[in-house]
N, C-alpha and C positions, 0 to 999 in steps of 0.2 A: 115794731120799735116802740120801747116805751116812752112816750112824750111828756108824760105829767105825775105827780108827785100821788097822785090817785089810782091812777094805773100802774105806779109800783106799788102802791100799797093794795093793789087787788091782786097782785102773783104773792110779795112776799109780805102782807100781815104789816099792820100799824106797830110800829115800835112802843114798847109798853112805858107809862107815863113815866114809871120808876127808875128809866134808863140813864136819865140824866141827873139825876141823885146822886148821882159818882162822881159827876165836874165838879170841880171848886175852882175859884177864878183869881187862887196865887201857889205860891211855890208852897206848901207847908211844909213841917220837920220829917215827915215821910217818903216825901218828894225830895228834898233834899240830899236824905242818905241816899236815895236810889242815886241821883246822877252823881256823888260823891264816889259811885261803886261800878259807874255806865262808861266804857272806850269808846262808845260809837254812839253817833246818830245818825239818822234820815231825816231831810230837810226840804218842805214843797215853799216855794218863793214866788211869790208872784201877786197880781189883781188886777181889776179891770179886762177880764179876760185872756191874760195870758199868766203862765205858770212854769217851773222851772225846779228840777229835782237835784238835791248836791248832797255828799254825806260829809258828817265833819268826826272826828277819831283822835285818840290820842292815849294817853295813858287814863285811867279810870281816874274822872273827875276834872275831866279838862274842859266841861264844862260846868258852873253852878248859879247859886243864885247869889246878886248883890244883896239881894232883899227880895222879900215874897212876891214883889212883885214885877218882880225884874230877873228875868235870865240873859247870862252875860257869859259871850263866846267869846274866844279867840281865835282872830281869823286866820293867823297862822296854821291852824289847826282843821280847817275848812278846805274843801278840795274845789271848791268855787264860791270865793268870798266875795269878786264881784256883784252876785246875787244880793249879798246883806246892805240893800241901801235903806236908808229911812223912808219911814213910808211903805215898804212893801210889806205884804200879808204874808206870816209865818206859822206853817204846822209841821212838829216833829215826831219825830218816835227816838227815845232813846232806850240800848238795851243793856242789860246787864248778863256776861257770862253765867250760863248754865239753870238760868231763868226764861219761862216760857212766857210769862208775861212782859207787857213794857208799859214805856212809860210816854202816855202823850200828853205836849205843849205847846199850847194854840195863843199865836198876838198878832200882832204886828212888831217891825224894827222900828224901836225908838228913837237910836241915834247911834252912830258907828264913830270911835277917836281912839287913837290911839291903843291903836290895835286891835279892839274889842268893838264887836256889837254887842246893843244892849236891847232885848227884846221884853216888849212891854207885855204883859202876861196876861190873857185872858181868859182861857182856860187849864185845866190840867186834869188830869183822870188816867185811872190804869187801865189798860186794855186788855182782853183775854188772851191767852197760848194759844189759839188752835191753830193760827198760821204757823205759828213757829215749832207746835207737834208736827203736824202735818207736812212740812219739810224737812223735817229733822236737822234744825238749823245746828245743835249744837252737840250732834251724833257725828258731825264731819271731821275727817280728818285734812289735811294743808293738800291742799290742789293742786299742783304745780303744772298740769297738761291739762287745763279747759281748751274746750273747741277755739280754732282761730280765727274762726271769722264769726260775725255780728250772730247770723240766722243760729250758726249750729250753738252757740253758747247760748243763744235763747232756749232753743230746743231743749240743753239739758240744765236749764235754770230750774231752783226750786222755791223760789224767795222776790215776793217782789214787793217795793216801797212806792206806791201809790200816790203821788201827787195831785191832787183836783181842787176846784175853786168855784167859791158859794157866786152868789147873784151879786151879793155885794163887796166880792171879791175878796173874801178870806181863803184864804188856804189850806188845806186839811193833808195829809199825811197820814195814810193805813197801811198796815200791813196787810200780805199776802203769801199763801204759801202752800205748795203742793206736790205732788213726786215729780219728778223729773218726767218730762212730756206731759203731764198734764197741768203745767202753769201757764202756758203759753201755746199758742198755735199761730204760727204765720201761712195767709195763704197771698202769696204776690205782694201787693201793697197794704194789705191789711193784717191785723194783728190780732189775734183773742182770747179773752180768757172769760174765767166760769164765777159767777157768785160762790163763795161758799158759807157755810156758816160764822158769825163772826158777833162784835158787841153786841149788833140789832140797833145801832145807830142810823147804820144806813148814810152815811154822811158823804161818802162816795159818789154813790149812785143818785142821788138827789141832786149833788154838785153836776155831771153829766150832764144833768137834764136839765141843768140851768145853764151850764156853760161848758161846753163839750170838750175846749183845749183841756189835754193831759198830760203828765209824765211820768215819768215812772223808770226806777233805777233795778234791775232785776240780777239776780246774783244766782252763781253755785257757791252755797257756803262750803267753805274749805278755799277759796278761791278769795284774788285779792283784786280781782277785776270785775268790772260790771259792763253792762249794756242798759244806756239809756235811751227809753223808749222815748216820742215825743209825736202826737197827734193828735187827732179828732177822732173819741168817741162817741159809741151811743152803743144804751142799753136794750138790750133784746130779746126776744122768747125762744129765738132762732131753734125748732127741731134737733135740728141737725148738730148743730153745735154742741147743742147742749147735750145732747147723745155723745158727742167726741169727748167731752170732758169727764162722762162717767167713772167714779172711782169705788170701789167696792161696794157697785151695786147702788150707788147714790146719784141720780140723774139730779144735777143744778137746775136750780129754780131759772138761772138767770144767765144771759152769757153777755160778756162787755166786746163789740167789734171797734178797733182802733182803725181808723181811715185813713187814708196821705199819712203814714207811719216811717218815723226814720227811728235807724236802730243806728245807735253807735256804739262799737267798743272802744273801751277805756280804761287803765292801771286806774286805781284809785289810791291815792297816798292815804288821806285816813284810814281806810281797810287796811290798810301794809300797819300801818301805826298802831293801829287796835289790835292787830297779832291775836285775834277770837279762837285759834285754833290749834292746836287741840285746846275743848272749849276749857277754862278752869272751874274749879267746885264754885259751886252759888255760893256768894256772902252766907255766913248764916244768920246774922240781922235782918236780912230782908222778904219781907212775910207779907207778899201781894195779895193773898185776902186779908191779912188784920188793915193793909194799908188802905183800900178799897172799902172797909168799915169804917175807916177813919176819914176817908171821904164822905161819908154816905154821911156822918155825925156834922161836918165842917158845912156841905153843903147852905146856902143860904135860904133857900126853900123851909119854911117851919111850918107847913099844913098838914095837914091830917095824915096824909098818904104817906108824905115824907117824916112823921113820927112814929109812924106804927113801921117803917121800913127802918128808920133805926133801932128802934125796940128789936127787931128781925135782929142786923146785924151783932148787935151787940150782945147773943145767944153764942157762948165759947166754942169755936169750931162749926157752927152753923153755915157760915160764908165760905169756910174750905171745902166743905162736906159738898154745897151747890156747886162749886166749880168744878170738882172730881168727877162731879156726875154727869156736867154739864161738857164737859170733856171726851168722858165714855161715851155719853149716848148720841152725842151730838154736832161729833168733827165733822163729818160732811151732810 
């Protein structure tokens, strides 16, 4: 098992300094077309060691910002608004039809009235596609016969939104994504899945290993139902496992085992509401490496490393060219 922040970083590699060049810590005008353009979110709630997964959905744009630095939902719009009290620690993903990339948004809730939470912004940054290549989240066509019970709708899930929470009780929110049987494995009371490649944050797995409560809402896209998960992890080197998860010949560095695991099934009204399916044409405004160089420019870091990394970015097409490639060579 891996117990410490050292021994993940001796399987999977220190996260390179440059990684977080991409946060900025309010809504900018980037961010803002995106969720002007986004039906859906995933939402991890929680701190002080417990946590809590809920998606919120609606017509594109049903969620935005008051001000950069404030994100303001409606709870209407939420399939567990309970969840939004003040005070709890918030991480999201919101996504935008026929886009591979998304869009994460990291605070806490400020204050909930009148209808509305308002979430105090700490962070923001685009995430890479490869969960959502790698399921082919938005190649699906409308569901209507997923499995009936919890186990087998796990089994052919291919999409999972990840809830975990830091030491000092933030909450994070990543995607996850894989073909069908190889996102999920239950075996009795336990539950597991496989690192795969992804930002190189790591934000996940470090959470784990600070604080084991997880949840996690797993989907077949085309499908307006979910199953959420809800246990105790930990991260492992496990052979075996990690053998089970093999995908074209790409043996995971890592496998996550969930313990005392409950799986619920559940209709999700934001899903119904966000109607993702058949997926529609991407915006065509919305250009997740020009936005991601516009991070990289915004970020408040202005030392060396971080000016010679915008110099990088701001090379026409240099940022798409890394991603394309980053894609090809290096989904699993």
């Amino acid at each position: 098992m891996i117990d410490s922040r050292e021994a993940l970083e001796a399987v999977i590699g220190k996260a390179p300094p440059a990684i977080d060049l991409k946060v900025i810590d309010h809504i900018d005008a980037t961010a803002r077309a995106w969720l002007a353009s986004a039906p859906l979110m995933f939402s991890g709630l929680g701190g002080a060691g417990r946590i809590a997964v809920t998606l919120g959905g609606g017509a594109a744009g049903f969620a935005a910002a008051a001000d950069p630095s404030t994100l303001q939902l409606p709870l209407d719009r939420i399939d567990d608004p309970p969840l939004l009290v003040p005070g709890a620690s918030f991480g999201s993903l919101f996504l935008v039809p026929g886009i591979g990339e998304t869009l994460r948004i990291n605070g806490r809730v400020a204050g909930v009235a009148d209808g509305m939470a308002r979430i105090a912004v700490e962070e923001c940054y685009v995430h890479c596609a490869k969960a959502l290549i790698r399921s082919e989240f938005w190649a699906a066509a409308p569901v209507i016969d997923a499995p009936a019970d919890a186990q087998g709708f796990a089994a052919a899930s291919r999409f999972m939104a990840l809830a975990t929470i830091d030491a000092n009780g933030g909450a994070d929110l990543s995607p996850k994504g894989d073909p069908a049987g190889a996102m999920v494995r239950a075996e009795g009371e336990r539950l597991w899945f496989a690192d795969r490649p992804g930002n190189r944050r790591a934000d996940s797995f470090r959470n784990i290993i600070a604080q084991p409560c997880i949840a996690a809402a797993l989907l077949i896209p085309g499908s307006a139902e979910v199953v959420v998960v809800e246990g105790r992890a930990a991260v492992t080197t496990d052979p075996a496992m990690r053998e089970a998860f093999t995908v074209r010949e790409k043996l995971p560095l890592l496998a996550t085992r969930v313990d005392e695991v409950r799986l619920t099934r559940r209709p999700s009204a934001a899903l119904a509401r966000a109607a993702l399916w058949p997926a529609a044409a991407a915006p065509a405004g919305l250009r997740p490496a020009k936005m991601l160089a516009e991070h990289v420019r915004l970020n408040r870091d202005k030392g060396l490393g971080a000016r010679i990394a915008g110099a990088l970015v701001s090379v026409p097409g240099l940022m798409q060219r890394g991603l394309d490639k980053d894609y090809k060579d290096n989904l699993y």
